[in-house]
N, C-alpha and C positions, 0 to 999 in steps of 0.2 A: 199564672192565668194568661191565655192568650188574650184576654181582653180587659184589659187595664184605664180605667178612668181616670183621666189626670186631676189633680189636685186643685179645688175651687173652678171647675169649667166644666160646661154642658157636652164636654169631648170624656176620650179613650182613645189609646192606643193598642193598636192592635196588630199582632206577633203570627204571620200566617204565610205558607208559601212562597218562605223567603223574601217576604217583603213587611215593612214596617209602615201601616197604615194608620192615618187620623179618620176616626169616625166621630159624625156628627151627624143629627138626626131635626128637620126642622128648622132650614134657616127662615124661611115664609121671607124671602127677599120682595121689598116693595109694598109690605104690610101695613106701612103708615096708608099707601093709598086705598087699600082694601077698607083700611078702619074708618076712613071718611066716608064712604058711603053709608057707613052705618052709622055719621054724625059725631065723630068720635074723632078729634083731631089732637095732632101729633106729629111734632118733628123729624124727621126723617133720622132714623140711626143707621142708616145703611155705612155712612164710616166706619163707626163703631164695630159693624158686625165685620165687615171686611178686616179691618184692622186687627180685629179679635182674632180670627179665622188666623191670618198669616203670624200670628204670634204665636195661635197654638202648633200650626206646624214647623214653627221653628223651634219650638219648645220640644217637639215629642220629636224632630229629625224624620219627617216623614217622607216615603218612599211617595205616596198616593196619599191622596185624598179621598174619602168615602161616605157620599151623603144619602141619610137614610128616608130618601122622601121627602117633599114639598120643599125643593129648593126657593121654588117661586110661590107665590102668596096664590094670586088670582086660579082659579078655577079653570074657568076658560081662557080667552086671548090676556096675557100678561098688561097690565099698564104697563106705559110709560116709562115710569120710576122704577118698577121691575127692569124692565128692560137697562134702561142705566146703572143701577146696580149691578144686575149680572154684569155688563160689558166690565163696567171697573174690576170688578171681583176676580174674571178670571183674564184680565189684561195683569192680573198682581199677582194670582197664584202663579207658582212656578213649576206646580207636578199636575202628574196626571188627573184626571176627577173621574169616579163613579157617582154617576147618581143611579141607588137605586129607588123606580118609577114612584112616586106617592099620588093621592089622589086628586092633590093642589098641581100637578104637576102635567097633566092634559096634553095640553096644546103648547110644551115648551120646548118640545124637539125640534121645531122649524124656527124658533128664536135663537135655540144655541148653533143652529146648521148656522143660519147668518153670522155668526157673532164670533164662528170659524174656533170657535172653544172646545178643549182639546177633552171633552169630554164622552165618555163612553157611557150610554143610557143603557140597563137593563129594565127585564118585563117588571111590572106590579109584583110579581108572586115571589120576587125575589133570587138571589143568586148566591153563586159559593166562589170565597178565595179558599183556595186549601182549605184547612177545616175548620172555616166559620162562614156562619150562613148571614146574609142580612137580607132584611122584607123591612121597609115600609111598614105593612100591620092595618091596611085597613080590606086585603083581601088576605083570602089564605095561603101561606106558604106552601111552596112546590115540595112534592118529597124529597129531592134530591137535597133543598136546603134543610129540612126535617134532620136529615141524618147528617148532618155537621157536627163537631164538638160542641161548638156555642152558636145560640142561633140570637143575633143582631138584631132587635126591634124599633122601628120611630112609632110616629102616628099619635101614641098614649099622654104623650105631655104630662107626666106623671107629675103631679105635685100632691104635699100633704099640708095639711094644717094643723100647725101646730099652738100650744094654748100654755102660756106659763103659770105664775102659783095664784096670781090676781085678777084672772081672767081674759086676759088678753090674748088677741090670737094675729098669727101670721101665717105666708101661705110662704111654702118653697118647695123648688124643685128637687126633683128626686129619682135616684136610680130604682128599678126593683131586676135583681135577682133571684132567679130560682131555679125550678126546671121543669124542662116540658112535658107534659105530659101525653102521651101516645094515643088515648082513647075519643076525645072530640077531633080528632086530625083522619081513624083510622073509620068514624062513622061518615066524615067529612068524600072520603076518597074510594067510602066501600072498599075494603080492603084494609090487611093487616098490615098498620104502620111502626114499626121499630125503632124508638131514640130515646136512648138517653140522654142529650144534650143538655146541658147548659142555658140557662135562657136572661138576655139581658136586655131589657127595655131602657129605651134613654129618655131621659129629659130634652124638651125642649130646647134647641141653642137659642132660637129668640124668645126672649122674656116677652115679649108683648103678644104671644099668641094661645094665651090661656092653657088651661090643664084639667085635667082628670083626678076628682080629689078622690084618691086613692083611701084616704082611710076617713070618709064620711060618708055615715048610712046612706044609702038613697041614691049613690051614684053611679051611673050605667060606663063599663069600660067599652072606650070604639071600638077596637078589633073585635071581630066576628067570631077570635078562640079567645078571648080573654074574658075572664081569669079561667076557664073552667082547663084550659090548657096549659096552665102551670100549676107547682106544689111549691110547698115551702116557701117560698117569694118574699125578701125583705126589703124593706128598702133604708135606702145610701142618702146623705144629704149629697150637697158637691164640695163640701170641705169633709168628705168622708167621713162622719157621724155617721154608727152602725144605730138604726134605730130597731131594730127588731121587725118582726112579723109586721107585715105592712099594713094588716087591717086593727093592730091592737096599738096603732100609734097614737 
């Protein structure tokens, strides 16, 4: 597989174009601040995440770094703590960064021009290394990403809920793999869309920014092709637990 999840962490490595990439989807750097406005208080884990971050790509030997959307929490003008986060983060990273564009992510390209971060922004609609595509997911992907081998999804914050033999229930995060399906992409663009690909949505990297309970009735998925744009789709724990068909979990 060109796109390989590493073992207990909301990353993947990924095999493309002669380069060895870490993707991550969803850092919402600065999120504690964001949560206080909503009366929701909480310590700042902006360490944790940074330190997580250079662990993992020391773990996976990464060429590049690849973040799939909402690097920064805030909407509009970044807080503060945003702000200081990112400086730290990519004052420690030591390779390249793509971000591609998510919808938390606005007004962050005159924050990283200052902060002289060696990072390269693509559009919302997403982009291709060789033959993998990655979009963010809360607007539609461009054709050209369409026709990748595997097409890279953030936005979903996939998690399921899970229920043991005594009724008890827990929430966690969750890959879904499957594949795309051609037909809401080809009514999307007027025009006959071709792909087979692969399609992999990620988990949230930060735990503090809720999710999309994938396998309980009643729950509406963000992206504008999901699900009708995938088949088969299962989802993965992050200690890779195959749990089956994502909606019969």
């Amino acid at each position: 597989m060109r796109v390989e999840p590493l073992p207990n962490a909301p990353a993947a490595t990924v095999e493309t174009d002669g380069e060895r990439l870490l993707a991550v989807a969803d850092y919402h750097a600065g999120i504690e601040a964001g949560l206080r406005y909503e009366g929701v208080s909480l310590q700042s884990a902006a360490d944790e995440r940074r330190e997580r971050v250079l662990d993992l790509l020391d773990r996976a030997r990464a060429d590049r770094l690849v973040v799939l959307g909402d690097l920064g929490h805030a909407i509009g003008d970044p807080f503060a703590e945003e702000r200081e986060e990112l400086t730290e983060l990519f004052e420690a990273v030591e390779v390249p960064v793509t971000l591609v564009k998510g919808n938390h992510d606005g007004d962050l390209e005159p924050v990283l021009a200052e902060m002289d971060a060696a990072v390269d922004v693509t559009p919302g609609h997403g982009t291709r290394v060789g033959d993998v595509g990655f979009v963010h997911g809360h607007t539609w992907p461009a054709p050209d990403v369409l026709n990748a081998e595997v097409v890279c999804v953030g936005h979903e914050h996939p998690v399921v809920r899970l229920e043991d033999e005594v009724g008890g229930a827990r929430k966690e995060r969750a890959w879904l793999r499957g594949s795309l399906v051609a037909d809401p992409f080809a009514d999307r663009y007027g025009a006959a869309v071709e792909t087979s690909a692969d399609l992999v949505v990620f988990p949230a990297f930060n735990d503090r920014s809720g999710g999309t309970w994938v396998n309980v009735e009643g729950q509406d998925f963000l992206a504008p092709f999901l699900p009708d744009g995938m088949a088969d789709a299962e989802a993965f724990l992050l200690d890779g637990t195959r749990l089956g068909q994502y909606r019969r979990v």
